[in-house]
C-alpha positions in Angstrom: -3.1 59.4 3.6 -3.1 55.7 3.7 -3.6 53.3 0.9 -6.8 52.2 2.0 -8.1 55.9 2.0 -6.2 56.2 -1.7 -8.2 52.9 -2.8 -11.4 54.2 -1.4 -10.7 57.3 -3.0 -10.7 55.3 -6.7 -13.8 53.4 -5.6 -15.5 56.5 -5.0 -14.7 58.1 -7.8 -15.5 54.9 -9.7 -18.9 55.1 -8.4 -19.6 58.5 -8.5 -18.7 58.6 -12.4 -21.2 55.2 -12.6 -24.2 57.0 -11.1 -23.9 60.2 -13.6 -25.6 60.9 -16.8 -24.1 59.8 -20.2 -23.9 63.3 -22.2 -21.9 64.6 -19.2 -18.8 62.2 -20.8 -16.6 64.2 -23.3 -17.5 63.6 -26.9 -16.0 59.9 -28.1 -15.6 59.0 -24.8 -16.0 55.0 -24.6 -19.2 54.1 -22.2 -17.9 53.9 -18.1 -18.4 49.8 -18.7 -16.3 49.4 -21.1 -13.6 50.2 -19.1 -14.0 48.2 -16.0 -11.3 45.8 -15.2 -8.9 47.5 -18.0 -5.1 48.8 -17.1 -4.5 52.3 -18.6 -2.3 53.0 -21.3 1.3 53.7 -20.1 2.2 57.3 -19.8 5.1 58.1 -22.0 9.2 58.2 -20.7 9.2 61.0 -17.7 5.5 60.8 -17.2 4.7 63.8 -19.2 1.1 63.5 -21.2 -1.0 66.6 -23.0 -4.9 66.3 -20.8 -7.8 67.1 -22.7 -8.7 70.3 -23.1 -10.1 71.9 -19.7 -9.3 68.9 -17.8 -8.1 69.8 -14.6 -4.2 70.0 -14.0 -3.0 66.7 -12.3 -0.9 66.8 -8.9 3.1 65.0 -9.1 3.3 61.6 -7.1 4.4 63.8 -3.6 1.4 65.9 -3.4 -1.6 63.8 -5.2 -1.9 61.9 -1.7 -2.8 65.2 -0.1 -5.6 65.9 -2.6 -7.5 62.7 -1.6 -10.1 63.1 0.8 -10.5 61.3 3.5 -12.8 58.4 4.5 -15.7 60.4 6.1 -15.4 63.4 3.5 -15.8 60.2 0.7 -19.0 58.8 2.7 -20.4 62.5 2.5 -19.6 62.6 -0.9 -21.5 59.0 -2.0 -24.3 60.2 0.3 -24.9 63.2 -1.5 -24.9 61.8 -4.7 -28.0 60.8 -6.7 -28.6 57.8 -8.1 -25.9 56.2 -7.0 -27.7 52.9 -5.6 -30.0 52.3 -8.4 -27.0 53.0 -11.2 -25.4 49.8 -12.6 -22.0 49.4 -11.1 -19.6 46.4 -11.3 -19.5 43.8 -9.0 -15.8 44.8 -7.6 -18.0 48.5 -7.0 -20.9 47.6 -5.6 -19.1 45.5 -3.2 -16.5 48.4 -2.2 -18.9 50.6 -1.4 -21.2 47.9 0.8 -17.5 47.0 3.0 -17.3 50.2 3.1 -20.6 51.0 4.7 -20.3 48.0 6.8 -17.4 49.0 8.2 -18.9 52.2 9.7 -21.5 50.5 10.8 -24.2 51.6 8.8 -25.6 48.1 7.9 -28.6 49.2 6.1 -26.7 51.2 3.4 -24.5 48.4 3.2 -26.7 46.0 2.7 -28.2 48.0 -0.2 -24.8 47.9 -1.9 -23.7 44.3 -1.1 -27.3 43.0 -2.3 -26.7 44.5 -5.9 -23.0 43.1 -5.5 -24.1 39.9 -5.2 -26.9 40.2 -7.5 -24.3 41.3 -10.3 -22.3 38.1 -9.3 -25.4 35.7 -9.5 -25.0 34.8 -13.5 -21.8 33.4 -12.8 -22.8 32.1 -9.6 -25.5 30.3 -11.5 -22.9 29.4 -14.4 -20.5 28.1 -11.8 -23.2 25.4 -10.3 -24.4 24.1 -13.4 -20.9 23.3 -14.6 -19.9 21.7 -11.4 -23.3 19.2 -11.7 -22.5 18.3 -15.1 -18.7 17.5 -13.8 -20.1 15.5 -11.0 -22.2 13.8 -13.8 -19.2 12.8 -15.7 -17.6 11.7 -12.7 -14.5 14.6 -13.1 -13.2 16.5 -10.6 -12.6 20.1 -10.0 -8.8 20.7 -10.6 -7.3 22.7 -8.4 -5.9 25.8 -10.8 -6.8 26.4 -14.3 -4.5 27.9 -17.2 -5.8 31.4 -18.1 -8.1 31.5 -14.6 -5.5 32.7 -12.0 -6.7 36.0 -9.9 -4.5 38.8 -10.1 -4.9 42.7 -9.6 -6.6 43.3 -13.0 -8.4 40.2 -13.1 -12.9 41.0 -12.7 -15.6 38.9 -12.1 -16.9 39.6 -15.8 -12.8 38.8 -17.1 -13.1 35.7 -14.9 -16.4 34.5 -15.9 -15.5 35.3 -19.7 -12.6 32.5 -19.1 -14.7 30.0 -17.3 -17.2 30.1 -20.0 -14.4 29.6 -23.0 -13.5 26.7 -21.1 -17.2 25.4 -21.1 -17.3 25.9 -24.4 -14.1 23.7 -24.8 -16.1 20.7 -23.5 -14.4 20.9 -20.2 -17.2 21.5 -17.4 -14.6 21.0 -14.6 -12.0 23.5 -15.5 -15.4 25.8 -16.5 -16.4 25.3 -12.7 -13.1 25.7 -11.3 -12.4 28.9 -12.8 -16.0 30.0 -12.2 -15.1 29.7 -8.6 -12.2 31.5 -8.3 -14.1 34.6 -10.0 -16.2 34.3 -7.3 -13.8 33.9 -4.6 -14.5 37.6 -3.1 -17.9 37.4 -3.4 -17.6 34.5 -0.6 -17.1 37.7 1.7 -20.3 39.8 0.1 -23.0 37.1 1.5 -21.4 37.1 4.5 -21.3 40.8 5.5 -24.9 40.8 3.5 -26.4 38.4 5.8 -24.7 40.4 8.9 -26.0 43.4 7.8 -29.3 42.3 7.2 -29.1 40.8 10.1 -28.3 43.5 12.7 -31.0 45.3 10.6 -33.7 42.9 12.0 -34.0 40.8 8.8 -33.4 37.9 9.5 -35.5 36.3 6.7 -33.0 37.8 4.4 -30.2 36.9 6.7 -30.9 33.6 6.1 -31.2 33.4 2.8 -27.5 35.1 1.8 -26.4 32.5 4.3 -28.1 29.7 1.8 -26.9 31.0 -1.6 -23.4 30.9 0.2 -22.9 27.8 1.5 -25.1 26.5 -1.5 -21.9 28.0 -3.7 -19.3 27.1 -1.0 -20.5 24.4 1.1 -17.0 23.8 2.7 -17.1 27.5 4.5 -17.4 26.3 8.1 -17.5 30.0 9.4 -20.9 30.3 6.8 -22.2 27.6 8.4 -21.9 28.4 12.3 -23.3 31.5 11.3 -26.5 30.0 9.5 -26.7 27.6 12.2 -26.5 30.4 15.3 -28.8 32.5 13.4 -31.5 29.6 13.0 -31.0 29.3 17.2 -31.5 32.9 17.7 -33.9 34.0 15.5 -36.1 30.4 15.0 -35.5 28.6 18.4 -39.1 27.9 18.9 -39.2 26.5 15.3 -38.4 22.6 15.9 -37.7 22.4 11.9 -35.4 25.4 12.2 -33.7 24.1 15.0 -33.4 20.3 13.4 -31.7 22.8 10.4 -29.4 24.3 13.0 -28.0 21.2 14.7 -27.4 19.6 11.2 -25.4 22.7 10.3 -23.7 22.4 13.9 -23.7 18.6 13.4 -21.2 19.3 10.0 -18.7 22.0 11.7 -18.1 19.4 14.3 -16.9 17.3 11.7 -14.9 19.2 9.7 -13.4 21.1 12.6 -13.1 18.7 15.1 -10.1 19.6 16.9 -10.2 23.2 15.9 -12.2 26.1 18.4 -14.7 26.8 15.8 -15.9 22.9 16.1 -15.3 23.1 19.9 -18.1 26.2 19.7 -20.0 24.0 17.4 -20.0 21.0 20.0 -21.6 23.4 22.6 -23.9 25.0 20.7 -25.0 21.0 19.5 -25.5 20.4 23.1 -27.9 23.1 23.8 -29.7 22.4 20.2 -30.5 19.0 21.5 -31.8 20.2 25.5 -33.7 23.1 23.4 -35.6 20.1 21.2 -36.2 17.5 24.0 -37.9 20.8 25.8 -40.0 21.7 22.7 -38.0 25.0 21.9 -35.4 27.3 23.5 -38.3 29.2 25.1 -39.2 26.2 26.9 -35.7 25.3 27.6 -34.9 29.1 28.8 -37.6 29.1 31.0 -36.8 25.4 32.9 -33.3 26.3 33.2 -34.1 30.0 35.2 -36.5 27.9 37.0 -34.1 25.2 38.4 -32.0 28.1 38.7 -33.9 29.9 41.3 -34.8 26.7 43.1 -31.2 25.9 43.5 -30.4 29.9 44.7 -34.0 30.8 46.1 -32.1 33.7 47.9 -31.1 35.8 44.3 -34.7 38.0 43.3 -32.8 40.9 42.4 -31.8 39.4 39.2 -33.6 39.1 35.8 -34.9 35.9 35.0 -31.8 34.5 32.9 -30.5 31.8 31.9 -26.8 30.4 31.6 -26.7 31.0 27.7 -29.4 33.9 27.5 -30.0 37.0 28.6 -34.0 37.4 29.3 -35.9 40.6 29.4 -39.4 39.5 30.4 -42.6 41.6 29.5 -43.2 41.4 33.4 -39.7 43.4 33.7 -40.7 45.8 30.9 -44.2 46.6 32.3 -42.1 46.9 36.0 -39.5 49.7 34.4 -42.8 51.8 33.3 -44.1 51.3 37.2 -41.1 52.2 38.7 -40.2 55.7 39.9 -36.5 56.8 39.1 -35.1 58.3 42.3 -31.6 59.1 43.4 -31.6 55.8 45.2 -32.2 53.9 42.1 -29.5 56.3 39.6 -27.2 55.6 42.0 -27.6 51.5 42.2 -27.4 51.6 39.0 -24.1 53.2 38.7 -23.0 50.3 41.2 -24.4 47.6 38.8 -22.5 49.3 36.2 -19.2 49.5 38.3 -19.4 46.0 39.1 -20.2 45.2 36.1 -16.3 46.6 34.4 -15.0 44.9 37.8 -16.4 41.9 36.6 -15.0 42.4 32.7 -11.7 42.9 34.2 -11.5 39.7 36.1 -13.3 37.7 33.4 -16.4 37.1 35.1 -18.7 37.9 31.9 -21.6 36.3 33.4 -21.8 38.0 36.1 -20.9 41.5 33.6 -24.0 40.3 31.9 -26.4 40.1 34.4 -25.4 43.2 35.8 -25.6 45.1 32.6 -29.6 43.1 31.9 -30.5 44.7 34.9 -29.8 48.6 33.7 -30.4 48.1 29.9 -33.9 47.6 30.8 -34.5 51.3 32.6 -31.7 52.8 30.8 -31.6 51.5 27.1 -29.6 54.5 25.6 -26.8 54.1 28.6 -23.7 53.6 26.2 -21.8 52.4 29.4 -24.0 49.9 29.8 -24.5 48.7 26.3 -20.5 49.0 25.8 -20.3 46.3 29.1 -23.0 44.1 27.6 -21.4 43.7 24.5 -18.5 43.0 25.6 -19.5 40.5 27.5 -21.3 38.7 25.0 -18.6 38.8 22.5 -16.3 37.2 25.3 -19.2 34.5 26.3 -18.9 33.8 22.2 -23.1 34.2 22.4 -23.6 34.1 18.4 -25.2 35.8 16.8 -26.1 38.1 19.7 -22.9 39.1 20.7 -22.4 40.5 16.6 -25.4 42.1 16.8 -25.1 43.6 20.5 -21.2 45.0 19.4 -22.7 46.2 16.0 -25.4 48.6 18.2 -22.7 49.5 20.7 -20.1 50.8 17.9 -22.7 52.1 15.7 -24.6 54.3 18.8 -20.7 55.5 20.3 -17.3 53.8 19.7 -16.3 56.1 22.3 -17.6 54.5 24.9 -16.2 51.1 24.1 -12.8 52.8 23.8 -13.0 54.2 26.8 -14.4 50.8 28.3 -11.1 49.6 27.6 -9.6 52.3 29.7 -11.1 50.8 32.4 -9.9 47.6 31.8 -6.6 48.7 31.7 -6.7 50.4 34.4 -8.3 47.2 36.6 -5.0 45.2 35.0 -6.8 43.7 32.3 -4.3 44.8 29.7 -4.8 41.7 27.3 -8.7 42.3 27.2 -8.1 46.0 26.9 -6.1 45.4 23.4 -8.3 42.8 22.3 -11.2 45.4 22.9 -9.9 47.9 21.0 -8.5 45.6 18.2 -11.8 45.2 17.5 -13.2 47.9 17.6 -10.9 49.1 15.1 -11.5 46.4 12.9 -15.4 47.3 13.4 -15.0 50.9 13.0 -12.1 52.4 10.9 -13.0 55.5 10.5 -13.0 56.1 14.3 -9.6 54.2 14.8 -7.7 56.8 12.3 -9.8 59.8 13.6 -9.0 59.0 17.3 -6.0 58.0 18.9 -7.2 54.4 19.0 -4.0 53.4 17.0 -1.9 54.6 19.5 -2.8 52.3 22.1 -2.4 49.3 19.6 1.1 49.5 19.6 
């Protein structure tokens, strides 16, 4: 049993006990809140403590590791119990449970969680700015550490925010602030699997607006601020207001990355803002840039209208899958587009991966071959936000088939991607690296 299993374990437990009703506590129990972020009293010499009566007998430190379930059996266990979303939880819960979730891929339960994480967090996040305009005001800056304010394994949000506020109350706005923000250091890593999740879920309203409060708390997070700005391309690239948003945000990771490959990213991304507002929109810009395209290669019809940054998936190709009659002939072209398309992978010709895969998605939307190919391509093309999302379906609808995409790649000689593909996949999906033999290959 690992120690992220063990910690999850806690978590679970934590949560569990959060969600249930208040006369199942023994009598002269203290209330579940009272206790979060407290270390327990020390056991006495040799470890040996009387239990209350009934409670159950407690495992020794060699076998208690075995007792702990494992990932999957703790995910059963949180779905099955009721109540658990709406029950008040602290913030270090709520948030556990939503990376949890995340990790596996199930983005709409983890949004539910991370939302009432950063909800809980949202008093101090609010505390935090108003000392740190009434610093500016006075002209003092932030310090750098605070006395009393450093994070350690038993500090909380609420012991955190308790600090920051005696130090308000001190007549000292700055060290308030400062120590304000490092209780809300973690939560810089809610909002952004938040917005992701809500994200891949298709909201990108609320996407958006995680990605604001963030950078509206910490507007030095570059990696915040590609996001917002690649999200306001994909999801707004008609909007010319969105997409003035979206090159400002590009605009300011260029300068505060500017010899880094984040602000190297940005710098293309800028590029293409700019063509999509001198067209009128991205649509506009998309459909000049597959037009010149064609004029330039007049000879290439049998691929989808796409251009060099997008992949396009016209209603006129829609309406043409529902026309078309799926023989042999056509099953077995698209097992060549396919091929090709992990021949491409290997050499590093994602483009070419990309258009392959556009052309079977289309007929074929559940092929997890194909969807495995086209996400990897996009995440080696670096086409944000799409590429996230794309990966996010692929692992979520079979991690299998991306693991065994890497076989393939290994087997073509393309060792390096192969790794990198399955690094992270096990970053995206946990669970399946330590139920398959994922981990094994990593080494």
């Amino acid at each position: 049993m690992t120690k992220q299993a063990v910690v999850l374990g806690c978590v679970a437990a934590l949560a569990l006990s959060a969600a249930a009703q208040a006369e199942e506590l023994p009598p002269g129990h203290p209330p579940l809140d009272q206790l979060a972020g407290k270390k327990a009293p020390p056991l006495p010499a040799g470890g040996q403590t009387s239990l209350p009566s009934g409670h159950p007998a407690v495992g020794t430190a060699a076998t208690a590791p075995e007792a702990q379930p494992s990932e999957q059996e703790l995910l059963k266990q949180l779905d099955a119990a009721k109540g658990l979303k709406e029950s008040e939880k602290p913030y270090e819960v709520s948030g556990a449970l939503g990376k949890l979730y995340y990790g596996r891929a199930r983005y709409k339960d983890a949004a539910d969680f991370l939302d009432q994480a950063v909800r809980a967090a949202e008093p101090t996040r609010t505390f935090y700015l108003e000392q740190r305009r009434k610093a500016l005001a006075a002209k003092k800056p932030l310090p750098n550490s605070v006395a009393g304010c450093e994070r350690t394994e038993s500090a909380t949000l609420s012991s955190l925010t308790a600090a920051a506020r005696e130090k308000a109350k001190a007549g000292d706005p700055a060290a308030g602030a400062s120590c304000a923000l490092v209780a809300l250091g973690p939560v810089r890593e809610s909002y952004a699997m938040l917005a992701n999740a809500r994200y891949l879920g298709g909201d990108a309203a609320a996407a958006l607006a995680a990605r604001d409060r963030q950078l509206e708390t910490f507007d030095g997070d570059t990696e915040a601020r590609f996001a917002r700005a690649a999200m306001l391309l994909d999801a707004h690239g008609d909007d010319v207001k969105a997409l003035a948003r979206a090159k400002a945000d590009f605009s300011t990771v260029v300068k505060l990355d500017a010899a880094g490959a984040r602000g190297t990213r940005a710098q293309a991304f800028l590029d293409r803002v700019d063509r999509a507002l001198a067209a009128g929109g991205l649509t506009a810009l998309v459909g000049k840039e597959a037009e010149a395209s064609r004029a330039a290669a007049p000879a290439a019809t049998a691929a989808p209208a796409a251009a060099r940054d997008e992949v396009v998936i016209t209603p006129q190709m829609m309406e043409a899958v529902k026309n078309t009659e799926r023989t042999p002939e056509l099953e077995a072209g698209f097992l060549k587009l396919l091929d090709e398309a992990e021949e491409h992978l290997a050499r590093g010709r994602y483009q070419e991966a990309l258009s392959n895969c556009a052309r079977v998605v289309p007929f074929e939307p559940d092929n997890a071959r194909a969807k495995s190919s086209m996400a990897w391509a996009l995440v080696q093309l670096d086409r944000q936000p799409m590429g996230d999302r794309v990966w996010g379906l692929a692992v979520g609808a079979d991690p299998s088939a991306l693991e065994r995409l890497g076989d393939v790649l290994k087997t073509k000689g393309d060792s390096v991607g192969a790794k990198r593909l399955w690094a992270k996949l096990a970053q995206s999906a946990p669970s399946y690296a330590s139920s398959s033999k994922l981990g094994e290959k990593l080494k």
